[in-house]
C-alpha positions as CSV (number, residue, x, y, z in Angstrom):
1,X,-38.5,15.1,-33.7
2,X,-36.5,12.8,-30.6
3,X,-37.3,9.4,-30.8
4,X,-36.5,6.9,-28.0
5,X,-34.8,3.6,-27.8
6,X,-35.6,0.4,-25.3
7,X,-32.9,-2.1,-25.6
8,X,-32.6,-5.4,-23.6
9,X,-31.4,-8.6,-23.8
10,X,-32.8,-12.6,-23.0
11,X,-31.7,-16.0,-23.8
12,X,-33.2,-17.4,-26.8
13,X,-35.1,-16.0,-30.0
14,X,-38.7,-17.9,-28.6
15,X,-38.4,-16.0,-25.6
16,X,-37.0,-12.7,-27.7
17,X,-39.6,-12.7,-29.7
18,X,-42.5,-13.4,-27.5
19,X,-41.5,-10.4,-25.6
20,X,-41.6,-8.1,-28.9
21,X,-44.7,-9.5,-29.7
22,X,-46.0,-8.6,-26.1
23,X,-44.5,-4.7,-26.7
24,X,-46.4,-4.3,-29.6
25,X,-49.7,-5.5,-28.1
26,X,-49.4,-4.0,-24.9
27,X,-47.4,-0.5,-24.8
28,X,-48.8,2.8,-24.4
29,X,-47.4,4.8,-26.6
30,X,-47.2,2.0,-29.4
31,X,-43.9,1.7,-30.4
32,X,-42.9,3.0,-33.8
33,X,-40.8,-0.4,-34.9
34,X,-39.3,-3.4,-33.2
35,X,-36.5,-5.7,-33.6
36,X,-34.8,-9.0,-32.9
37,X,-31.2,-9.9,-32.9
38,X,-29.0,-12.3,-31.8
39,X,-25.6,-11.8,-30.6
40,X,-23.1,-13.7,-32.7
41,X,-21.2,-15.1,-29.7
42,X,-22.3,-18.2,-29.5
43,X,-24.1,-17.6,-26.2
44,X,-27.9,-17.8,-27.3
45,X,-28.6,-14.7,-26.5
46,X,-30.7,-12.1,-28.1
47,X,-31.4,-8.3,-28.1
48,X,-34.9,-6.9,-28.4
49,X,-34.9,-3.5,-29.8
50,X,-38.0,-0.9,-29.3
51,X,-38.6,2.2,-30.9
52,X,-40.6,5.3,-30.0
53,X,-41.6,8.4,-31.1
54,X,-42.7,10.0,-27.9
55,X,-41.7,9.5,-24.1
56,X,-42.3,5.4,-23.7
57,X,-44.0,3.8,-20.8
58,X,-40.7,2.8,-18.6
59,X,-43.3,0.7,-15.7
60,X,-45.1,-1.1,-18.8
61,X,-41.4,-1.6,-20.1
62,X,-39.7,-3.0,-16.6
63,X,-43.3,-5.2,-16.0
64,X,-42.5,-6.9,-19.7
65,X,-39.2,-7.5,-19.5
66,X,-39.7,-9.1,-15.7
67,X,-42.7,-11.6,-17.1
68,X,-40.2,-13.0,-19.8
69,X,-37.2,-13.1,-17.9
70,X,-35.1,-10.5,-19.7
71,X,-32.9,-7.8,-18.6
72,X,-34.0,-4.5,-17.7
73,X,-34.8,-2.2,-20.7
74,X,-32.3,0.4,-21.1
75,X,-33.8,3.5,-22.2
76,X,-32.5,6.2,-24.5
77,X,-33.5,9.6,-25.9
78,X,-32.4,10.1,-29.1
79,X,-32.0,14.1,-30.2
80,X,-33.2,14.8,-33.7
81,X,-30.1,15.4,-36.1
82,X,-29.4,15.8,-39.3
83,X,-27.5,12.9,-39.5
84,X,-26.2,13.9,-43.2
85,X,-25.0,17.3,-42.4
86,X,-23.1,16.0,-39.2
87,X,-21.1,13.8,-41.2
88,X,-20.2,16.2,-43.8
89,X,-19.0,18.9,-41.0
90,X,-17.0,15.9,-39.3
91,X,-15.6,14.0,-42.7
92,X,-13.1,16.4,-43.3
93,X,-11.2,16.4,-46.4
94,X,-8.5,13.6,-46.5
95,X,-4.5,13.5,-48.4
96,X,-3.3,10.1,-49.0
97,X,-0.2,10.8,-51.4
98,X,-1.2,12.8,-54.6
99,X,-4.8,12.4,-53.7
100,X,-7.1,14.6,-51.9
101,X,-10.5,12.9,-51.3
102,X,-13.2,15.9,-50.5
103,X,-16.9,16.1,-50.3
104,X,-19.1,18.6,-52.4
105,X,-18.3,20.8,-49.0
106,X,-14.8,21.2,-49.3
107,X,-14.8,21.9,-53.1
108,X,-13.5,25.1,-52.7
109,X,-10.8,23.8,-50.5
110,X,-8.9,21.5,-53.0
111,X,-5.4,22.8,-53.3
112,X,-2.7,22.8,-56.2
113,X,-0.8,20.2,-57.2
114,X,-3.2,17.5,-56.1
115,X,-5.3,14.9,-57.8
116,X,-8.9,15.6,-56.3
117,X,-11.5,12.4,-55.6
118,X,-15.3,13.9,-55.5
119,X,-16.8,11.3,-52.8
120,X,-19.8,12.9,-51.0
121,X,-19.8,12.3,-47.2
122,X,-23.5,10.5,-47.3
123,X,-21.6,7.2,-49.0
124,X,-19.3,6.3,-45.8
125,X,-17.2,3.2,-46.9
126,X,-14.9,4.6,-49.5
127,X,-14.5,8.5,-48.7
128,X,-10.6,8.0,-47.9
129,X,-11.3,8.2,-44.3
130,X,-10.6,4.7,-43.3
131,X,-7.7,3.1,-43.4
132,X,-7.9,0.8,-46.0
133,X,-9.0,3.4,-48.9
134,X,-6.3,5.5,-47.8
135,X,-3.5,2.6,-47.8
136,X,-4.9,1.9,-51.2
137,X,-4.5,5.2,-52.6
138,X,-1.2,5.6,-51.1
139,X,0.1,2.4,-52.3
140,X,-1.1,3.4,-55.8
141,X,0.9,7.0,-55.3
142,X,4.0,5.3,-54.8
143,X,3.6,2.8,-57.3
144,X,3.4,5.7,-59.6
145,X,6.2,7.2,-58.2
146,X,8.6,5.0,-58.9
147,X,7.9,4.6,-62.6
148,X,5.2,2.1,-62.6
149,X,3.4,2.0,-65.7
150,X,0.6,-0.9,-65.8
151,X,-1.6,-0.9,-69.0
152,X,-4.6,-3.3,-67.8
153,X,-5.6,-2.3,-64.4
154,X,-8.9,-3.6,-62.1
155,X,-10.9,-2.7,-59.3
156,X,-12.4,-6.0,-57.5
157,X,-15.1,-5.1,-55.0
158,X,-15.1,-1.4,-55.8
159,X,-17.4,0.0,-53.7
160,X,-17.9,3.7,-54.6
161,X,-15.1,3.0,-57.1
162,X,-12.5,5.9,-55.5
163,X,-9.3,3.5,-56.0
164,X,-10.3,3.0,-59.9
165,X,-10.8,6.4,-59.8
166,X,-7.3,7.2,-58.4
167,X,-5.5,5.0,-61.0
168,X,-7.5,6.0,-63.9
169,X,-6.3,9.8,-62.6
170,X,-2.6,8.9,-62.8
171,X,-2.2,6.6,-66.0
172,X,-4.2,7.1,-69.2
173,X,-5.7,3.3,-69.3
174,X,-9.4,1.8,-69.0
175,X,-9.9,1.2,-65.7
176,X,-12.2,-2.1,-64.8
177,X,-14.4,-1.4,-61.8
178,X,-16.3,-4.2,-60.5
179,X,-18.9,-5.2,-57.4
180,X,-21.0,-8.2,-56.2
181,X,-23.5,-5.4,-54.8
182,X,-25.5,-3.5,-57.9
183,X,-26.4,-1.1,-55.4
184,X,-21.8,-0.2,-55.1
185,X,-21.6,-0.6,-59.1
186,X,-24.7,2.5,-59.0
187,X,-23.0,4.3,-56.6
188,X,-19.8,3.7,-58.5
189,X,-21.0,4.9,-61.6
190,X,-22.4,8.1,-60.1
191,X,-19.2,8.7,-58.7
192,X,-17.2,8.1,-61.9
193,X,-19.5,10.4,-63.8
194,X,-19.5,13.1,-61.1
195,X,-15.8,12.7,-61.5
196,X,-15.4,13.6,-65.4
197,X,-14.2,9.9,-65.7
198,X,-17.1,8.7,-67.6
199,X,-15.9,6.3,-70.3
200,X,-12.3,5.7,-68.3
201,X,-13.7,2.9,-65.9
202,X,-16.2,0.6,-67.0
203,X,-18.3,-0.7,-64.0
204,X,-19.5,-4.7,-63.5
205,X,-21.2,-6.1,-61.3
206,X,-19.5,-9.4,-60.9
207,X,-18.3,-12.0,-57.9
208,X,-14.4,-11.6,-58.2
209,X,-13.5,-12.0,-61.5
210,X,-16.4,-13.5,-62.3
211,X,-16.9,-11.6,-65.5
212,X,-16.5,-11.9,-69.6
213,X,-15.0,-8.8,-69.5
214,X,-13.0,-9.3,-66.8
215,X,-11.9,-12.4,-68.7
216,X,-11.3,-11.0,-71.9
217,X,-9.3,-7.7,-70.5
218,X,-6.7,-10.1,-68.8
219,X,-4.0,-10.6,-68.1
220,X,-3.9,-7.0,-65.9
221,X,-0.8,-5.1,-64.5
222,X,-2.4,-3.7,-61.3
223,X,-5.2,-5.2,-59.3
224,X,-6.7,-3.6,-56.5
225,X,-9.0,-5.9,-53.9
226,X,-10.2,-3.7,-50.9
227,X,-12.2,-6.2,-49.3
228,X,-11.9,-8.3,-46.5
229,X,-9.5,-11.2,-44.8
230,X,-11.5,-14.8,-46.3
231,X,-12.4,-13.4,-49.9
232,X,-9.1,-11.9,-50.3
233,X,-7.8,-15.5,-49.5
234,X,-10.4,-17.1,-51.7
235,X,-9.5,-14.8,-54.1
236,X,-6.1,-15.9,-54.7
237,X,-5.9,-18.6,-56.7
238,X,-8.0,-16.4,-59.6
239,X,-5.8,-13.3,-58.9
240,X,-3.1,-15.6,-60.1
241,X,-4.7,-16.4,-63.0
242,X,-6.0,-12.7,-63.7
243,X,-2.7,-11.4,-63.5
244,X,0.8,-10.9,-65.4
245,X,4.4,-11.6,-64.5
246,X,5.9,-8.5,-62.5
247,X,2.3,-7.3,-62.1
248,X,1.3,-5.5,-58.8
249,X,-1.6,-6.1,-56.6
250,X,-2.7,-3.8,-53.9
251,X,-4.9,-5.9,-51.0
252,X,-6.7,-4.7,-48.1
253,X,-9.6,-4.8,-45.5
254,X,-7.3,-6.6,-43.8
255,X,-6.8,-6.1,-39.7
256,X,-3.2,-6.5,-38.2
257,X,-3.2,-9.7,-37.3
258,X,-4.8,-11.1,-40.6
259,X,-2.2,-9.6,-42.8
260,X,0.8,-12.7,-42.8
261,X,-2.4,-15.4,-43.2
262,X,-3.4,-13.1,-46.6
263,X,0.1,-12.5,-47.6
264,X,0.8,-16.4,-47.2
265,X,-1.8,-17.6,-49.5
266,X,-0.9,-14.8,-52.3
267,X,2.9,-16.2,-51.7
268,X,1.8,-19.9,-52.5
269,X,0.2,-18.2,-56.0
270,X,3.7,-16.6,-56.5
271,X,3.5,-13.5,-55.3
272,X,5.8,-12.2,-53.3
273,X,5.2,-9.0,-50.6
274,X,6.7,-5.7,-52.0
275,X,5.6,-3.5,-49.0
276,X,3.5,-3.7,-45.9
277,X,1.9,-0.5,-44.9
278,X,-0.2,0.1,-41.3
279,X,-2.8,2.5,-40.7
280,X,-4.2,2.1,-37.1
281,X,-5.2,-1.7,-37.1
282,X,-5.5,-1.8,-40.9
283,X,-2.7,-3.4,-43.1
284,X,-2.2,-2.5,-46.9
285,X,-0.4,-4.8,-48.8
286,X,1.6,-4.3,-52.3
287,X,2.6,-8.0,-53.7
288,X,4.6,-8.6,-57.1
289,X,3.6,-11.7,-59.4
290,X,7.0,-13.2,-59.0
């Protein structure tokens, strides 16, 4: 079934929401669901969202937004798709070093030699596609590469857990997986078990390395924090602590021109940049505990 969207915007969130309130009461065809929300730009301006499930009234519409001085609606149709099996035809599989990160789709398109990643296409932050996760993964290829051989690795923010995943498929250690969302750390453990690497990674949900075990497992070898620009900086100073000398930490979530700010505050925790990789207007960074 289509469903229609009526977007405009106003100044203020009295005035936003007064005009919601008047869409609800007045509109024929009701609308489905509503919503507020203001545009982070510091001009004090707000979007009103409306939602339909048939063909709204667009005179009712143009009348409202008039009376409360907004903007014209602006009207959409919006087809009926299946929104899961459109991503899974358009996430194709992805290789990022020895890894090849696939969907239950493309199972029967893994090919030899390769270290496969099981991520289903439905859990979009973590399936290799974006730069980041695939920096990470490649950073961790060439770390193994060149004869790196960490015994205590961790994950901090893990998400769907694919780069604890990808280290715990190259070197035979525990891997430490851990998230401030319980809703990644479920997702993560799904992924881990779909991935035969049930009892490999152990998943927390924790704040950093905010965690006994955490605690208790360091110092580590490898560290991975996929995140973004401010936590990776607030995370620092605990890295330091959570970390060995000559150990390796793998940082990203980090845009272009964020990446000498991050690599700065890691330098003034003695670590000292290894390798800088780009991928579109996402930097991966490989550091050394000097």
């Amino acid at each position: 079934m289509p469903t229609w969207t009526a977007l405009t915007h106003t100044a203020g969130q009295a005035s936003a929401e007064a005009l919601t309130e008047a869409c609800e009461e007045v509109l024929v065809p009701e609308p489905m669901g509503t919503g507020v929300f203001e545009i982070e730009d510091g001009s004090d301006r707000w979007e009103v969202g409306v939602y339909f499930t048939e063909s709204p009234d667009e005179v009712g519409l143009a009348l409202l937004a008039a009376a409360h001085g907004a903007e014209p609606f602006v009207i959409s149709e919006v087809p009926d798709v299946d929104w899961v099996a459109k991503v899974k035809r358009e996430l194709t599989p992805v290789r990022a070093g020895r890894f090849y990160v696939h969907g239950s789709h493309d199972a029967d398109t893994i090919p030899e030699g390769v270290e496969p990643l099981w991520i289903e296409a439905a859990m979009a932050f973590g399936t290799g596609h974006h730069g980041t996760t695939k920096g990470c993964l490649e950073a961790c290829d060439r770390l193994a590469n060149d004869g790196f051989q960490p015994h205590r690795i961790a994950d901090i923010g893990c998400g769907t857990a694919v780069l604890a995943m990808g280290a715990a498929r190259i070197w035979p250690v525990t891997v430490l997986a851990s998230d401030i969302d319980p809703v990644a750390i479920d997702t993560a453990e799904a992924n881990i078990i779909a991935n035969g690497l049930d009892g490999r990674i152990v998943s927390l949900v924790a704040p950093g390395f905010d965690h006994p075990l955490l605690d208790e497992a360091a110092p580590f070898d490898l560290v991975f924090a996929n995140i973004l620009k401010q936590p990776l900086i607030d995370l620092a100073p605990d890295m330091a602590k959570h970390t060995k000398a000559d150990s390796r930490i793998i940082l990203s979530g980090i845009l272009t021109d964020q990446a000498d700010e991050v690599a700065a505050a890691y330098r003034d925790q003695g670590f000292a940049l290894d390798r800088r990789d780009d991928i579109g207007e996402w930097v991966t960074l490989t550091m050394r505990r000097t």
